[in-house]
N, C-alpha and C positions, 0 to 999 in steps of 0.2 A: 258624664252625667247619667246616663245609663247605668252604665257600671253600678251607680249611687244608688240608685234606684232598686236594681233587682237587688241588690245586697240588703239594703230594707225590706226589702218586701219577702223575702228568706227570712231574715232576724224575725221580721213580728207573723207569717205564719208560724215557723217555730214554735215561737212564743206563748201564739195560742194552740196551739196544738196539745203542748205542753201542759195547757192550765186544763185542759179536759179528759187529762188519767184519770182513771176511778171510775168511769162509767155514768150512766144512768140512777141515781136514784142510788148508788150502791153506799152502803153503809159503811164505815171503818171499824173494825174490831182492833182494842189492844191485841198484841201480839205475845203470845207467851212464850218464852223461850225457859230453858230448862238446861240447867248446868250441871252438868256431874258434880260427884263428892269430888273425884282425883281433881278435876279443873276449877273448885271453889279453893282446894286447897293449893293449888298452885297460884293460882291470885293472892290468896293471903298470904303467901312466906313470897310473895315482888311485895309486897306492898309492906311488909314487917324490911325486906332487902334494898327495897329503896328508902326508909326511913318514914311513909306515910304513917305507921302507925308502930307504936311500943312493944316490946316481948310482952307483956303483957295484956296489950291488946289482942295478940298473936295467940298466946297461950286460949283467952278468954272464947275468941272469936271460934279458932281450929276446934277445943273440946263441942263445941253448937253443931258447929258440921260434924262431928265425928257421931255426936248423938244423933240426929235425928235419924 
């Protein structure tokens, strides 16, 4: 019974300890991440090689990244 006990009483501190990451008042910003050319273009020819998307799309997609 014991046993029952501190094992709950673990799980819901946890629990809440857990719910008050973030701090004080602290705000969330989106988070921007930034992809190379080489690693956009490695995504697009898995995703033309697993069949997500058509030569086509492939061709369309690769000339956008190769512009900008």
């Amino acid at each position: 019974m014991t046993r029952k006990i501190l094992t709950a009483l673990a799980v819901s501190t946890l629990a809440f300890s857990l719910t008050a990451c973030g701090g004080g008042g602290a705000t969330s910003a989106t988070a921007i991440t930034t992809t190379t050319t080489g690693q956009q273009l490695i995504d697009l020819k898995n995703a033309l090689d697993n069949g997500a998307i058509t030569q086509g799309e492939y061709q369309r997609q690769r000339a956008k990244i190769l512009n900008q």
